[in-house]
C-alpha positions in Angstrom: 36.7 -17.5 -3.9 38.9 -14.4 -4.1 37.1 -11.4 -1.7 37.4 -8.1 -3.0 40.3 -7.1 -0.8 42.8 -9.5 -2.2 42.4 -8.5 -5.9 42.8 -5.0 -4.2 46.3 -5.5 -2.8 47.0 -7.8 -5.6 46.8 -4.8 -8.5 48.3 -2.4 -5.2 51.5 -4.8 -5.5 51.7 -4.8 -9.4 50.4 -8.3 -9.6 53.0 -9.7 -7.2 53.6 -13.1 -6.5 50.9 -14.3 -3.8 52.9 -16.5 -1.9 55.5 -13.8 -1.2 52.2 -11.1 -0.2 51.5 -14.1 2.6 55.1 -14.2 3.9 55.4 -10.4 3.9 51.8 -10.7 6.1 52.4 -13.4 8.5 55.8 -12.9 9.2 55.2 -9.1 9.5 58.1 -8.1 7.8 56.5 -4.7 6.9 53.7 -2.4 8.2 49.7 -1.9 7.7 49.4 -5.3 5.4 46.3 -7.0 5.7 46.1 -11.2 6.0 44.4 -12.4 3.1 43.7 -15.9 1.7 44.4 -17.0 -2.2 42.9 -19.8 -3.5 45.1 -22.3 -5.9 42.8 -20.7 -9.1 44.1 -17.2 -8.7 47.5 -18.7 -8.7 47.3 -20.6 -11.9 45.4 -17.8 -13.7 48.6 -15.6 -13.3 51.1 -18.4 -13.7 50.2 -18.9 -17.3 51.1 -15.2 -18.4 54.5 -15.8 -16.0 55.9 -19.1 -18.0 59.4 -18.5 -18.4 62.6 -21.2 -18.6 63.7 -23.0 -15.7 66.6 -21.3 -13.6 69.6 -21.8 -12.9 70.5 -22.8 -9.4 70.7 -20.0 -6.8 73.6 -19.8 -4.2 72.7 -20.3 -1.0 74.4 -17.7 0.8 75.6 -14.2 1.3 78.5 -12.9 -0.1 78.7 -9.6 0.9 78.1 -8.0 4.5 77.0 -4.9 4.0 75.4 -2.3 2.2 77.2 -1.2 -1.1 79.5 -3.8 -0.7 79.0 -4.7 -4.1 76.4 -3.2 -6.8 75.5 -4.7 -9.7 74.7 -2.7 -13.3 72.6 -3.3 -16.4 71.0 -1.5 -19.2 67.3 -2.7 -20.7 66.3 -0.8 -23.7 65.6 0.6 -26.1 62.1 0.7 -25.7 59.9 0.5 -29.1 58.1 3.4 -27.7 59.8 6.8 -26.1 58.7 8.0 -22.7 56.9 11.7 -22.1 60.6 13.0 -21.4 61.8 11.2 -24.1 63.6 8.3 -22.9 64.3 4.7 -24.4 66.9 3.2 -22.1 66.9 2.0 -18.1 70.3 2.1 -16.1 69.4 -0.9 -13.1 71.6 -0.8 -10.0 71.2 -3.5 -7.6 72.9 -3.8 -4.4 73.7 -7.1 -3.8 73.6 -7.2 0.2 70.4 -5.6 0.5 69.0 -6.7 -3.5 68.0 -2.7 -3.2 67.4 -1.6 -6.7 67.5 1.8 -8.0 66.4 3.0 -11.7 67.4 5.7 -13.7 66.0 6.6 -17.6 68.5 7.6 -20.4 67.8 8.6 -23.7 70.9 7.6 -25.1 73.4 5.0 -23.6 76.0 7.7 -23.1 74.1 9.0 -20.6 74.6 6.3 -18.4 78.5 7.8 -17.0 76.8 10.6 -15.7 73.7 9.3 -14.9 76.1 6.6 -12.2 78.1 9.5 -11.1 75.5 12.0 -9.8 73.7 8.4 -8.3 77.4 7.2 -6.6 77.9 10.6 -4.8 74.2 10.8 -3.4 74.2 7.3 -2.2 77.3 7.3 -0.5 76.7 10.5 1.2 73.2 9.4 2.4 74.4 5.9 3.6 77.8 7.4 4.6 79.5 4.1 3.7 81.6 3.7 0.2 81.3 1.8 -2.9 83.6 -0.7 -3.1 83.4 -2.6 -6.6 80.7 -2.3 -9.4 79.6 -5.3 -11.9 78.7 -4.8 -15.0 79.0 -6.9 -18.9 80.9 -5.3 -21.7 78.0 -3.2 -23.3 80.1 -0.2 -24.7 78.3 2.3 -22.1 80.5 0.5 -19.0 83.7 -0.5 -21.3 84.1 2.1 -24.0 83.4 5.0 -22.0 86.7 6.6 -20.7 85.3 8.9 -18.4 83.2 5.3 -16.4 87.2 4.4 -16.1 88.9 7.3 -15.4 85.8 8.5 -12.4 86.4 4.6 -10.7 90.2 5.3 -10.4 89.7 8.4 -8.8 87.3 7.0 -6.0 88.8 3.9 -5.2 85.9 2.0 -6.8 86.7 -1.4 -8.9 85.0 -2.3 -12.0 84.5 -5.5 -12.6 83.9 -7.2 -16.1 81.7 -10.1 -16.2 82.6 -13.0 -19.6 81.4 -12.5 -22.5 77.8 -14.2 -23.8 77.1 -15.0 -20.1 74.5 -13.6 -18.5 73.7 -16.3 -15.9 77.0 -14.4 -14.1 75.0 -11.2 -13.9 71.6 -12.9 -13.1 71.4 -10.5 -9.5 70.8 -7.5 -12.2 69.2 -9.6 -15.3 66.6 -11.2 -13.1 65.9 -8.0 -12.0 65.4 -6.3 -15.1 63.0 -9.1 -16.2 60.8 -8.9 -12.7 60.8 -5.0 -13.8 59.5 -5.1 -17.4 56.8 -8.0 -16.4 55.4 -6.0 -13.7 55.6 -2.6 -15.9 53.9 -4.2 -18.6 51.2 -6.2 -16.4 50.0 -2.5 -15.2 50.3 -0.8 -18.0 47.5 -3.2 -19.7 45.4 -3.9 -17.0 44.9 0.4 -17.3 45.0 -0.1 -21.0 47.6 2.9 -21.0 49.4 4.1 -23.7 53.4 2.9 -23.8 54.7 6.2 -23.1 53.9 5.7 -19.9 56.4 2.9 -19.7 59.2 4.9 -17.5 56.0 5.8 -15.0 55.5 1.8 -14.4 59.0 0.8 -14.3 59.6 3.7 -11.7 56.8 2.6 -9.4 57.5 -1.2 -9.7 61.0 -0.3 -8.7 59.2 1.1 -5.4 57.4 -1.2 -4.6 59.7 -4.1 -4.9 62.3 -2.6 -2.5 59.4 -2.8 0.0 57.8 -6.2 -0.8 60.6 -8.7 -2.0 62.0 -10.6 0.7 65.9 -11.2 0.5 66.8 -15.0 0.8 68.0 -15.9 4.1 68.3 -13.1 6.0 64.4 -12.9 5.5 63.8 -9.0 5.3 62.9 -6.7 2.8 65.3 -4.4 0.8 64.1 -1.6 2.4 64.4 -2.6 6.1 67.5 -3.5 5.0 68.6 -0.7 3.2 67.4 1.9 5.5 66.9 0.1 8.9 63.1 0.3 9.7 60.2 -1.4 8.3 58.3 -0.2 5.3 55.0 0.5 5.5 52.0 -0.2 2.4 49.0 1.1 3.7 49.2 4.3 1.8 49.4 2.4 -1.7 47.0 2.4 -4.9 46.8 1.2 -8.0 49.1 2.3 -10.4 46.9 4.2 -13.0 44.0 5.1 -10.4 41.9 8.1 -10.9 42.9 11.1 -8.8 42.1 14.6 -7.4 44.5 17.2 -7.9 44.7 20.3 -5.6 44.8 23.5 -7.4 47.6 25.7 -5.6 48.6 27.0 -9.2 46.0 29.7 -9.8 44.9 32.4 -8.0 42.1 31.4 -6.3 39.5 33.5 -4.0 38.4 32.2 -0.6 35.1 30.5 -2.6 36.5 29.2 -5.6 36.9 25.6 -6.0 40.1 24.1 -5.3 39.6 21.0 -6.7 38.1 19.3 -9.3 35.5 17.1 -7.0 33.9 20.8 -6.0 30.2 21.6 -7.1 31.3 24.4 -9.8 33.4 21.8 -11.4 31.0 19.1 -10.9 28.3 21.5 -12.8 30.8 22.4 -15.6 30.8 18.4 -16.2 27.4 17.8 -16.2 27.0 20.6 -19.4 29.3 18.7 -21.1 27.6 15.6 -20.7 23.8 17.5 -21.7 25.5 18.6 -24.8 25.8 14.3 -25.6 22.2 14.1 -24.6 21.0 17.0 -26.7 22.5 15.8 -29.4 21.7 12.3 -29.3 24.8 11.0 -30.7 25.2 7.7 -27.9 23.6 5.1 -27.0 25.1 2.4 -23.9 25.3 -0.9 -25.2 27.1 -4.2 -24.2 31.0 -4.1 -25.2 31.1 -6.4 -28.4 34.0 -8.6 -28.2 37.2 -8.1 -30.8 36.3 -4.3 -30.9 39.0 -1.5 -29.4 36.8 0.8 -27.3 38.1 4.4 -27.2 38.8 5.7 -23.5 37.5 8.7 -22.1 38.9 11.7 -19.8 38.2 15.0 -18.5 40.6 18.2 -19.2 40.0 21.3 -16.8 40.7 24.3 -17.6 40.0 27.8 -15.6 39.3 30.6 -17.7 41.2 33.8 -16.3 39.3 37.4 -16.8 41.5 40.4 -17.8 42.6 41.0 -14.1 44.1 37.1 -14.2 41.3 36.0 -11.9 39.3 32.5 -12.2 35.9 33.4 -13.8 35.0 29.9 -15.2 35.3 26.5 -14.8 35.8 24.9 -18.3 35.2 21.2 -18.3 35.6 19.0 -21.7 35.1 15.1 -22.4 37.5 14.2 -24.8 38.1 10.8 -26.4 42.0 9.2 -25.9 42.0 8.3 -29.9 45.4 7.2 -29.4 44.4 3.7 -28.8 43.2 3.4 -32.1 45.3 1.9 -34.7 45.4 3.7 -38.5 43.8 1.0 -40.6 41.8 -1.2 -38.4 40.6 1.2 -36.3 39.9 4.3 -38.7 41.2 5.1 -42.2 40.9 8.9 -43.3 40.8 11.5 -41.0 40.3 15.5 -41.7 40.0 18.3 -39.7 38.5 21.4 -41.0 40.8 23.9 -39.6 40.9 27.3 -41.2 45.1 28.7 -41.3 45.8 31.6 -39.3 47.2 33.4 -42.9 43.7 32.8 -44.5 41.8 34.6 -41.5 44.1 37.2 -41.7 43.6 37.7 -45.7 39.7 37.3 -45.1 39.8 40.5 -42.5 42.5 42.5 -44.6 40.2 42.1 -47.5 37.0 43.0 -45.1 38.7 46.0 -43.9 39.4 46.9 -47.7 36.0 46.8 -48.6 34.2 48.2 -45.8 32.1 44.5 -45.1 30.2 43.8 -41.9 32.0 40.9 -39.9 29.6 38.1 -38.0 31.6 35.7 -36.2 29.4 32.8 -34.0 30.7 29.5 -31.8 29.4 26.4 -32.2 29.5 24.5 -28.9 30.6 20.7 -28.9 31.2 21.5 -32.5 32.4 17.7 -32.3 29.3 16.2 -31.9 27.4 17.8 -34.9 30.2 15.9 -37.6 28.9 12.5 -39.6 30.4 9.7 -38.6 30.2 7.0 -41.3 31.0 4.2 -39.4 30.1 2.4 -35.6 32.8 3.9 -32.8 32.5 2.6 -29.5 33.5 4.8 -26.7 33.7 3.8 -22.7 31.7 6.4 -20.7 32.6 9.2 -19.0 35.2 7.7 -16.2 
């Protein structure tokens, strides 16, 4: 059976290969990583969401001999889904000595010039060795763009131009690209996150593939070859995990919390949660299968005085509703909002008329609405 430790590392590796976790562990090609055993199950439980065509037949040698020798270029996108900064498109650079990969997110494909540039000055000045020639396919961002040209003259770098409708010559970058998205999208549902997240998961596989994947035959990882020293994993989680944030933003006295697992906050929670009780609006029951099940998470807030200091923690269990789908899900929604205008007539006409004003707050106002229909929501994480 599979001990609690391997599904650990497993989900800490964004569901890597198992075989390639054991030859990272007994051949201690990186730091802190425990020995673990796998049975043949777990492998063929995560082989059927890996099918993919056979490949074609990999070169058995190394034809570069150094770093930066010789980097190869791709674009993936666009995504269906924009990221949080707005992005749709992924610029992969992969050094084919080392198979060190690098990632950088474009929201157009012009912005993949500049994106190269700023990335060939920083390298070279870290590594302090040169580029010598680039590979890339005809996409319009690496042929069409003058300036790609015009910036490879000036430094000495060739550009080389792989034939057309053949990406089995570019399969260093392609293979990459495809190990990227099927990790990305493995963590991004085992979390049940939203897609905009996307550029989050591709930027962490990234890491964590420079420090796990084992280059053939010189048998070390990108990283130890890359940057000379072994990396080290014991410091990893699960992409997605729930975290504490330390609060260095606000002003804080020498007794105020400064996180979120402190008592004041911990109180502030459990009002939120008597409100549900009060009101008698859940009950736990079994998950019922074919049914989307709203997440749950807490927003903070500190409320400031007049004098900008922290006089109450505010905490509030909302509902991530953005996993529901507009009809299946739910079909009408309303939200009785009054406009900022009409309040403004309402006390214009009050002053006018000399009336008496009584304003009150419902708390959870939320929880006192009908809802027509069964919603199931996870609990409080």
């Amino acid at each position: 059976m599979l001990d609690e430790n391997s599904t650990l590392w497993h989900r800490r590796l964004g569901h890597t290969n198992m075989r390639l976790f054991q030859s990272l562990a007994s051949k201690e090609l990186v730091r802190n990583l425990p020995k673990l055993k796998f049975d043949q199950q777990f492998y063929d439980t995560f082989k059927i969401g890996k099918q993919a065509d056979a490949s074609h037949r990999a070169k058995n040698i190394v034809s570069t001999t150094r770093c930066l020798e010789l980097l190869h270029m791709d674009l993936f996108g666009p995504s269906a889904v924009r990221s949080y900064g707005g992005n749709r498109y992924t610029l992969v650079i992969v050094d084919d000595y080392s198979r060190y990969t690098w990632t950088r997110f474009l929201t157009d494909k012009t912005e993949a010039f500049d994106q190269f540039e700023i990335f060939s000055k920083k390298i070279q000045n870290q590594l302090r060795c040169i580029i010598v020639p680039i590979r890339t396919d005809h996409g319009r961002e690496f042929d069409n763009e003058v300036p790609f040209g015009e910036f490879c003259n000036a430094n000495g770098i060739t550009h080389n131009f792989l034939a057309l409708r053949t990406p089995q010559s570019n399969v260093v970058v392609e293979r990459k690209n495809r190990t990227l998205q099927v990790m990305s999208r493995t963590m991004l549902n085992e979390q049940s996150l939203p897609q905009k997240f996307w550029c989050n998961a591709v930027d962490i596989s990234t890491y964590i593939l420079n420090r796990i994947l084992i280059r053939a035959i010189l048998g070390k990882t990108p990283y130890k070859l890359l940057r000379g020293r072994k990396p080290t994993l014991d410091y990893f989680r699960v992409f997605g995990s729930k975290c504490f944030i330390l609060n260095t933003k606000d002003y804080l006295t020498k007794f105020d919390p400064k996180s979120y697992g402190d008592d004041s906050w911990i109180v502030s929670m459990q009002e939120e949660l008597n409100q549900f009780i009060a009101n008698d609006v859940w009950e736990l029951v079994p998950q019922p299968r074919n049914v989307t099940v709203i997440g749950t998470k807490w927003v903070f807030r500190n409320k400031l005085d007049e004098n900008g200091i922290v006089s109450q923690n505010k905490a509030r269990l909302v509902a991530q509703g953005y996993n529901q789908q507009e009809g299946i899900d739910y079909d009408e929604t309303y939200t009785p909002l009054a406009r900022l205008e009409s309040i403004r007539i309402l006390l214009a006409y009050v002053c006018a008329l000399d009336f008496k004003v009584f304003q009150m707050d419902v708390k959870s106002a939320f929880l006192n609405s009908f809802v027509n229909k069964e919603v199931y929501v996870a609990q409080p994480p």
